[in-house]
C-alpha positions as CSV (number, residue, x, y, z in Angstrom):
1,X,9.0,15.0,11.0
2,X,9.5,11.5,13.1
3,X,11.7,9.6,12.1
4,X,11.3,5.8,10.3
5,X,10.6,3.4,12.9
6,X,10.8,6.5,15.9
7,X,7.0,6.9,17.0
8,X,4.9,5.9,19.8
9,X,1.8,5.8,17.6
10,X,2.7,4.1,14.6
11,X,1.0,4.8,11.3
12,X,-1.6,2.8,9.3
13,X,0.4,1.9,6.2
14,X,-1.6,1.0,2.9
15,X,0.2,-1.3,0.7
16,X,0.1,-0.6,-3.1
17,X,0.6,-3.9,-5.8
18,X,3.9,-2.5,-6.1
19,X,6.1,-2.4,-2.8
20,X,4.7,-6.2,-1.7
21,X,6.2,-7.3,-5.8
22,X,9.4,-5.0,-5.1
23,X,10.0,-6.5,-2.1
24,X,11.6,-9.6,-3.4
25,X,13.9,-7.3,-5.5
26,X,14.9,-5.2,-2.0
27,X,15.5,-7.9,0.6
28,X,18.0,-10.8,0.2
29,X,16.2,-14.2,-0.6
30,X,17.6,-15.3,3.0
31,X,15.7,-12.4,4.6
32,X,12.2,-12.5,2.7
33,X,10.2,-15.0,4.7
34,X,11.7,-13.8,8.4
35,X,10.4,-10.1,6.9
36,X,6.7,-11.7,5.6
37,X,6.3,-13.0,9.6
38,X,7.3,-9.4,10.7
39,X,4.7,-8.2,8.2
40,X,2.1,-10.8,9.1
41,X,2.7,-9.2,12.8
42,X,2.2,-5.9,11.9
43,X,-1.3,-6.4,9.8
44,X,-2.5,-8.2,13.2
45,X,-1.4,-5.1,15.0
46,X,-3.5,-3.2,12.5
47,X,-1.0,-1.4,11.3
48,X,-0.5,-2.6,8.0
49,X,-3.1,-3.2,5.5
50,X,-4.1,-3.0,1.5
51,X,-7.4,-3.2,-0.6
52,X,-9.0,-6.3,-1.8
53,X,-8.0,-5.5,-4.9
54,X,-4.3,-5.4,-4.4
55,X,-4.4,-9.3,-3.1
56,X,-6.3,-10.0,-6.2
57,X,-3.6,-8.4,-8.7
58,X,-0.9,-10.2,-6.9
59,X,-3.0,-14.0,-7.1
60,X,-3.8,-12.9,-10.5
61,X,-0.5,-12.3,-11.7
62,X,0.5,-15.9,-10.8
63,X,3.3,-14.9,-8.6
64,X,5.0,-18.0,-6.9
65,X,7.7,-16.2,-5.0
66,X,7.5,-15.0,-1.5
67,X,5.6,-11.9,-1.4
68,X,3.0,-13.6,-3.7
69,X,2.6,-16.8,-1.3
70,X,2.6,-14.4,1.7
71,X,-0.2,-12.2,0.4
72,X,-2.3,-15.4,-0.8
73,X,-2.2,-16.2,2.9
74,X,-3.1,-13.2,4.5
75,X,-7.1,-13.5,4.4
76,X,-7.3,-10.7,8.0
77,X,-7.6,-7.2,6.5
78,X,-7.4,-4.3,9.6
79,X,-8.3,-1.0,7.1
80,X,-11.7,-1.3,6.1
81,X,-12.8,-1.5,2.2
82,X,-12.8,2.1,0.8
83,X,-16.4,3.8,-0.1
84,X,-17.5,4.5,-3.5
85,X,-17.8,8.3,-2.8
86,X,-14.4,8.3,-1.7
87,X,-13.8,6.6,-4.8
88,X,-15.2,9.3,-6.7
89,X,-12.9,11.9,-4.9
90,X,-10.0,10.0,-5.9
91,X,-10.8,9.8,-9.3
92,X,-11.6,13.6,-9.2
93,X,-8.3,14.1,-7.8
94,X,-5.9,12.2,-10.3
95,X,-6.4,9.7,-13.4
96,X,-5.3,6.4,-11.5
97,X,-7.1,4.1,-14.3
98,X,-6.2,3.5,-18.0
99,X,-9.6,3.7,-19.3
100,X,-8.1,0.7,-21.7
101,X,-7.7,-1.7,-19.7
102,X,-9.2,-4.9,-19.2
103,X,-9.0,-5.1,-15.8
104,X,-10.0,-3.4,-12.6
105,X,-6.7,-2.2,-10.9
106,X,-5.7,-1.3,-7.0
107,X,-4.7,2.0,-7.3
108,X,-7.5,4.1,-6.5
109,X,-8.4,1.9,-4.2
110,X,-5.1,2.3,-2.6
111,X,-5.5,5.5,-2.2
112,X,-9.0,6.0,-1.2
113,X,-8.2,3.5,1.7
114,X,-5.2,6.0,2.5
115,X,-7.6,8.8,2.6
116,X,-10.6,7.3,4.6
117,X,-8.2,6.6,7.4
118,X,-6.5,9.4,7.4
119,X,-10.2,11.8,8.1
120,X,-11.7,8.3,9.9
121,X,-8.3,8.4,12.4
122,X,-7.4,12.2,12.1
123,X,-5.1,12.0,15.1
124,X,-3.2,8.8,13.2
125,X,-0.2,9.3,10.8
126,X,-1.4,7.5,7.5
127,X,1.3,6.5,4.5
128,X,1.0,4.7,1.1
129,X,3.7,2.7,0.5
130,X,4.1,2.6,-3.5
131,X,7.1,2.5,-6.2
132,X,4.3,4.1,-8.8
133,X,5.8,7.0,-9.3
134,X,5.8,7.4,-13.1
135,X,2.6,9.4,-14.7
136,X,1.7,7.5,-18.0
137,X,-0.2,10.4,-19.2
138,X,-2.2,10.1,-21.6
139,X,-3.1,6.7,-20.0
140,X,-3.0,7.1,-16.5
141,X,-0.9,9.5,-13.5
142,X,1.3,7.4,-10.6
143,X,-0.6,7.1,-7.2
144,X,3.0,9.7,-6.0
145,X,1.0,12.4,-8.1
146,X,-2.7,11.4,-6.7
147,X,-0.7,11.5,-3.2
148,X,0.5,14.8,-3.8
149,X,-2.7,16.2,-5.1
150,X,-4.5,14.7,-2.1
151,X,-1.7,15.6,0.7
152,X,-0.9,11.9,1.3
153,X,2.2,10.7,2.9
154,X,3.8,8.3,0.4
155,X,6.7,5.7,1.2
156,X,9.1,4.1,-1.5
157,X,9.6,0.1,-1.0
158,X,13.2,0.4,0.2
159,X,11.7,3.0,3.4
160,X,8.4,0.4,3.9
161,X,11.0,-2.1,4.5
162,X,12.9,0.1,6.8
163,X,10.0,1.7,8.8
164,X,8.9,-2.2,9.0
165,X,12.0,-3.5,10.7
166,X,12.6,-1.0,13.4
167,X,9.0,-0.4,14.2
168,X,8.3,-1.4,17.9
169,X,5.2,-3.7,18.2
């Protein structure tokens, strides 16, 4: 396996709600906004990218620090919006909504956007980036188990933020 940072063809990361939060708790406050200009360069690179609906819970959530001012910003999106069927296939795959809750969340949008590139750009390394890694069952599994299940490449916050600094763009 490459190592963080060590490719010629960088992959097409897909941000989940909970790395751009965590971010704040895994970069010192000095460092945050020189990292959200990295990022910012790496989303116009195309290499970097989330669902709609991960902005949303962010802007939602009313959260005035730096990763929720940065996201509020970012209006360019390089990964396209995920297809219902694709959708479907998630959902098939792993129970990534609490059928309780009020609102619509990111995660199998996260990971349907994950799994379009990766049979859209078959030749192209795809990873989620996501601290959900606790199944809530009966409520709801982590998007780590609907990676596993599906064969995706998943990244913890703490090796997003490495792979992001030592990426060459």
């Amino acid at each position: 396996m490459t190592a963080i940072g060590d490719e010629r063809d960088p992959p097409a990361v897909v941000l989940d709600t909970s790395v751009v939060i965590n971010l704040k708790k895994n970069l010192k406050v000095t460092d945050q906004w020189g990292f959200f200009e990295r990022l910012t360069i790496l989303v116009a690179h195309g290499l970097v990218g989330w669902p709609r609906y991960v902005r949303k819970e962010i802007i939602d959530a009313r959260h005035p620090d730096a990763p929720g001012a940065w996201i509020a910003g970012q209006n360019a999106q390089p990964f396209p919006e995920p297809a219902f069927a694709t959708l479907a296939e998630v959902l098939g795959a792993a129970q990534l909504v609490d059928a309780e809750a009020e609102d619509e969340v990111a995660d199998p949008y996260v990971v349907a956007m994950g799994l379009e590139l990766r049979v859209s750009q078959p030749e192209r390394r795809v990873v989620i980036a996501s601290d959900d890694v606790v199944d809530r069952m009966p409520q709801k599994e982590s998007i780590a188990t609907a990676c596993e299940r599906l064969s995706l490449e998943r990244w913890s916050c703490h090796e997003f933020i490495e792979w992001a600094q030592s990426v060459h763009v």
